[in-house]
C-alpha positions as CSV (number, residue, x, y, z in Angstrom):
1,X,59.7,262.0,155.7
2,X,57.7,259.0,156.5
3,X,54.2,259.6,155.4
4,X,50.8,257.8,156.1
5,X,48.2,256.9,153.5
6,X,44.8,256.5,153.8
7,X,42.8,254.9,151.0
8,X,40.6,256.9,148.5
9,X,37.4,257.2,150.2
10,X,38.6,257.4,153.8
11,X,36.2,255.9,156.7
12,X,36.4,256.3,160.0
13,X,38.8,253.4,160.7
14,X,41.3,254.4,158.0
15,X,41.5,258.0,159.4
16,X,41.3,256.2,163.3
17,X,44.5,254.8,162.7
18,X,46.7,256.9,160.7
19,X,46.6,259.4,163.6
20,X,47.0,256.3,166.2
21,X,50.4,255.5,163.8
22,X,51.2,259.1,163.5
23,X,51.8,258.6,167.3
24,X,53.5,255.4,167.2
25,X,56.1,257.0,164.9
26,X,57.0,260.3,165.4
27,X,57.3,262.7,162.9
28,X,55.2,260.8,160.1
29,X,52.6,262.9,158.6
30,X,49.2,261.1,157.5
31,X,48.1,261.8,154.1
32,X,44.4,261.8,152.6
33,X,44.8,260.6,149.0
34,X,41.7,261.3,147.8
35,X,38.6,261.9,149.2
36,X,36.8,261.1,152.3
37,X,33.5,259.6,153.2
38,X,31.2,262.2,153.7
39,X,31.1,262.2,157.3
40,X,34.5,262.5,157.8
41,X,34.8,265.4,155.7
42,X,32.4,267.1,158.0
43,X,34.8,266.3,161.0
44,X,37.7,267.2,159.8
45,X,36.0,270.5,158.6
46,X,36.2,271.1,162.4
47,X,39.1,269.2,164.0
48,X,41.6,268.8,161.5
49,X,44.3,271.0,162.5
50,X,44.3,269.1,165.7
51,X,45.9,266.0,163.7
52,X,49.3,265.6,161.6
53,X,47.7,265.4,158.2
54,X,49.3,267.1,155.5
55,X,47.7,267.9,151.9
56,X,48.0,265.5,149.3
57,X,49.7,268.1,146.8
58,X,52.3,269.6,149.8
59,X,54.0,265.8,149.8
60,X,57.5,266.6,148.5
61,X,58.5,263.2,146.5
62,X,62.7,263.9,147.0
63,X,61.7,263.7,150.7
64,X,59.8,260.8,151.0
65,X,62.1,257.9,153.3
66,X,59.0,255.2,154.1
67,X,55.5,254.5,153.5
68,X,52.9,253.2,155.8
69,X,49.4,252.1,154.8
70,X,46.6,251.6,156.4
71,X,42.8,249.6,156.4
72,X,43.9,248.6,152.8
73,X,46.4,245.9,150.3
74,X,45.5,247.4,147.1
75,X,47.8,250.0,145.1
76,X,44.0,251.3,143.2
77,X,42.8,252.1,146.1
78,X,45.6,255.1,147.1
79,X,44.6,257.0,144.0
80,X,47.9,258.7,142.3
81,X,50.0,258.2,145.6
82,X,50.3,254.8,144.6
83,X,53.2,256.3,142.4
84,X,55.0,256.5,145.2
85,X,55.5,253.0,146.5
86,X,57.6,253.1,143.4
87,X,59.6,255.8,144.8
88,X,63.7,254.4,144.2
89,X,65.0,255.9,147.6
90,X,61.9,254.1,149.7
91,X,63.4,252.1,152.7
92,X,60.3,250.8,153.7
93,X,56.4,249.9,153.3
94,X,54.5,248.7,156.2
95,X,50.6,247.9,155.8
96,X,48.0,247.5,158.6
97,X,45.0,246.1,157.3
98,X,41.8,243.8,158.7
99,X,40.6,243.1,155.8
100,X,40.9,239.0,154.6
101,X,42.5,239.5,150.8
102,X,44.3,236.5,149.1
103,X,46.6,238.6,147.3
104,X,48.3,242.0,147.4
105,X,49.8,243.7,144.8
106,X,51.9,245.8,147.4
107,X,55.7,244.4,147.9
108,X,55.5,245.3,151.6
109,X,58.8,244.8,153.9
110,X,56.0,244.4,156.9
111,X,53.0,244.1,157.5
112,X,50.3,243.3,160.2
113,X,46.9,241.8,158.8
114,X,44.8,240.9,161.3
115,X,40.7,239.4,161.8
116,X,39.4,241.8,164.0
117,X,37.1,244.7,163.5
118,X,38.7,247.4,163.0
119,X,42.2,248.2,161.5
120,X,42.4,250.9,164.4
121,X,42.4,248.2,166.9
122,X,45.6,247.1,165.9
123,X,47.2,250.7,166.2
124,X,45.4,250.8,169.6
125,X,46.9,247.8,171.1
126,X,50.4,249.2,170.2
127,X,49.6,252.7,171.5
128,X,48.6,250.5,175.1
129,X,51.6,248.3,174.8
130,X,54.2,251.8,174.4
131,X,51.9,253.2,177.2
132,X,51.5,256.8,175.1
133,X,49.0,258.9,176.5
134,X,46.3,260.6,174.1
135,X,44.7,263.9,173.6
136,X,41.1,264.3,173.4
137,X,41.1,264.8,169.2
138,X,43.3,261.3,169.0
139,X,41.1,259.4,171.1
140,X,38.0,260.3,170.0
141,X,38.9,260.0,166.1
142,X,40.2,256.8,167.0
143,X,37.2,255.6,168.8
144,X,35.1,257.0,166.0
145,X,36.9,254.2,163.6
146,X,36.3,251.0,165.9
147,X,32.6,252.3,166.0
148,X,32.0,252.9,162.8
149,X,33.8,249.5,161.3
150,X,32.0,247.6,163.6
151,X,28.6,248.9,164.1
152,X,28.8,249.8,167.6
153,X,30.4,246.3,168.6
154,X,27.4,244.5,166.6
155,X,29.0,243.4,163.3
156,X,29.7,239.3,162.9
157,X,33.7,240.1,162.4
158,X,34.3,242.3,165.9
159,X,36.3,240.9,168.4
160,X,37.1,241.2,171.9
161,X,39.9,243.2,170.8
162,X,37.2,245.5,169.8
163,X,35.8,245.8,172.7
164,X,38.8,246.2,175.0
165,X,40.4,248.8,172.4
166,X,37.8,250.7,172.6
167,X,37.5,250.6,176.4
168,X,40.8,252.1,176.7
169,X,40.1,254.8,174.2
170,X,37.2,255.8,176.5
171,X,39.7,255.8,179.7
172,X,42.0,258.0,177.2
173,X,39.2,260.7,177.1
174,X,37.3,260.1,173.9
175,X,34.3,262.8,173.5
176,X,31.2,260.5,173.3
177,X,29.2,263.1,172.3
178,X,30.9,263.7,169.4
179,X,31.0,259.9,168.7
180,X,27.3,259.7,168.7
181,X,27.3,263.1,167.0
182,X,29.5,261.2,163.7
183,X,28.3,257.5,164.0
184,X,25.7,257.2,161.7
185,X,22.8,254.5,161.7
186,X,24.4,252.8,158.8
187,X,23.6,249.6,157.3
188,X,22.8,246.2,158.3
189,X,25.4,244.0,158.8
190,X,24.8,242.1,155.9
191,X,25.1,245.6,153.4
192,X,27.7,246.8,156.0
193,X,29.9,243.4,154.1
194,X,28.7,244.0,150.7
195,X,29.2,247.7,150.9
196,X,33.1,246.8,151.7
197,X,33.5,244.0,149.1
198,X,31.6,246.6,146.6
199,X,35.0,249.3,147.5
200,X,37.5,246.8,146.4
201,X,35.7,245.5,143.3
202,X,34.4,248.9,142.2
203,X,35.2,250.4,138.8
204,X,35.0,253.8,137.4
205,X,35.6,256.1,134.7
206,X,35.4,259.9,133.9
207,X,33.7,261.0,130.5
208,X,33.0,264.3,129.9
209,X,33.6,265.5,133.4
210,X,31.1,263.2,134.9
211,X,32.5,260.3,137.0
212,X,30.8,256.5,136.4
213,X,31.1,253.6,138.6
214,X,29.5,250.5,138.7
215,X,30.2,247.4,140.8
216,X,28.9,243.7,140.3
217,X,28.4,241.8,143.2
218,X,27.4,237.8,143.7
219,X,25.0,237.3,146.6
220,X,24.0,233.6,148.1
221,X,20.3,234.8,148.0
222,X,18.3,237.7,147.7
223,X,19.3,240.7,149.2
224,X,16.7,243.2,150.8
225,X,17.5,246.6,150.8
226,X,20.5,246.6,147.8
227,X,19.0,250.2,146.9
228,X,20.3,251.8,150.5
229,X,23.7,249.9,149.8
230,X,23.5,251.8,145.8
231,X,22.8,255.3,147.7
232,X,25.4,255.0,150.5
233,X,28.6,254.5,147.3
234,X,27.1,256.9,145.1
235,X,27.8,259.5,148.2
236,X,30.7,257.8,149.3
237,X,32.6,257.4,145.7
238,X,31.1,260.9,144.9
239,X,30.3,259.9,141.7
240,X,27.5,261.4,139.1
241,X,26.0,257.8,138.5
242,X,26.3,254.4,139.6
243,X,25.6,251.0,138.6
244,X,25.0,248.2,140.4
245,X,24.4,244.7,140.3
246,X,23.8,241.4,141.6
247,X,23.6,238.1,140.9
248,X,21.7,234.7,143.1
249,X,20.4,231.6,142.3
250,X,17.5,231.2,143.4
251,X,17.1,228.0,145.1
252,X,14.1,226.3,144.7
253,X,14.8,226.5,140.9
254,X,18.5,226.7,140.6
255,X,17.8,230.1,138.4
256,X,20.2,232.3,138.0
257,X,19.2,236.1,138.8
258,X,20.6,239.5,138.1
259,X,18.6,242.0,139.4
C-alpha cells in the first residue's frame, strides 16, 4: 500500500495535493494524520467519500510499501504516523513541499521542493504533463488549495505557475461556487507568513486533558493585527489555550520588545 500523508492540521493545499498524487499513483490512499483546519473539516463533511482518503486508525502497518508526503519536511508535523517512515520494509519516501526549510529531518529517496505558491501546483503540473483528466470533486479540492495558499493569486510568493495551474484546474471543471463558498477572507499577507512560520515553530502540551500551545515569533517591526493571527491557531491547532509572542526592535531606539 502506498499511502499519502498530510500534515497535522491539514489546509487546503495539503489536502489539494494528496488527491492530485492519489491520481498520479494509482492505488495510494491519502491519509489525514491528525486533524484539519476547520474549513476543511466542513468540506469533507460533505464530499469526502468522493476522494481516496482512508482513516488514520484503518492504515494496516504490515501493508505499508511507500510513503509520500506532502506541503511539509518535518516528521512533528505527521503526528504518530511519523512512526512509520521508520517502518523496516519501506521502499520509498517521496516529499512535495513549497515551503523554504534549511533542513529536514526526513531521509527522503525523492523529493520535489519547489518556490511557488502552493504545494498543489506542483501535483498540478504533473497531472497536465500525464494529460489525466479530473472529476469535478478533484478539481475543485485542488483548486481550493492554490487559492487558499496564495490568497487568491495575491500573496508575495505566488507564481505564474500559480496562475496557469490554476487555469487548468478551471478548464478541468472546478465548482467556483463552492471555491468562493470555502475560501475564506483570511489574513494579510504579512500574518498569512507569520501564521505558517508560527505551524512549524509551534509547541504544545496536554495537561489534564486540556491541550497548550504557545509559539514565539521574531518580527522586523511591529506587527498590526497579531491578535487575528492568535485567534486563527487557537482554531486551527484546536487547542484550549494559546500563547503567543513576539519580539522587535524598535528602531528609533534600538529597544528590544516583546509584546
Amino acid at each position: 500500500m502506498d499511502l499519502i500523508l498530510c500534515h497535522t492540521t491539514a489546509d487546503f493545499d495539503a489536502l489539494g495535493a494528496a488527491v492530485g498524487l492519489t491520481r498520479l499513483k494509482p492505488g495510494a490512499k491519502a491519509v489525514l494524520t491528525g486533524g484539519t483546519h476547520p474549513a476543511v473539516r466542513d468540506f469533507l463533511a460533505l464530499h469526502r467519500d468522493e476522494y481516496a482518503l482512508i482513516e488514520h486508525r484503518s492504515v494496516q502497518l504490515a501493508q505499508i510499501n511507500s510513503v509520500i508526503i506532502v506541503d511539509t519536511q518535518k516528521r512533528d508535523r505527521l503526528g504518530k504516523a511519523a512512526e512509520w517512515l521508520d517502518l523496516p520494509q519501506l521502499k520509498a519516501i517521496e516529499i512535495y513541499d513549497h515551503h523554504p526549510v534549511p533542513q529536514t529531518d526526513i531521509q527522503a529517496t525523492y523529493t520535489q521542493i519547489e518556490p511557488v505558491g502552493a504545494t498543489t501546483t506542483l501535483i498540478v503540473e504533473q497531472l497536465q504533463q500525464s494529460q489525466i483528466q479530473l472529476t469535478t470533486a478533484e478539481a475543485t479540492v485542488m483548486a481550493l488549495g492554490i487559492h487558499v495558499d496564495t490568497g487568491s493569486l495575491t500573496f508575495d510568493q505566488t507564481t505564474p505557475r500559480d496562475g496557469a495551474a490554476l487555469t487548468w484546474l478551471m478548464e478541468q471543471g472546478a465548482n467556483l461556487r463552492q471555491i468562493a463558498q470555502y475560501v475564506e477572507p483570511g489574513l494579510s499577507p504579512q500574518l498569512e507568513k507569520l501564521f505558517r512560520q508560527s505551524l512549524d515553530l509551534l509547541q504544545r502540551q496536554t495537561h489534564l486533558g486540556y491541550t497548550i500551545s504557545w509559539v514565539f515569533l521574531k518580527t522586523p517591526g511591529h506587527v498590526p493585527g497579531l491578535s487575528s493571527l492568535a485567534s486563527r491557531l487557537l482554531e486551527v491547532t484546536e487547542s484550549d489555550a494559546l500563547l503567543l509572542g513576539a519580539e522587535y526592535k524598535r528602531k528609533s531606539k534600538g529597544e528590544t520588545l516583546q509584546p
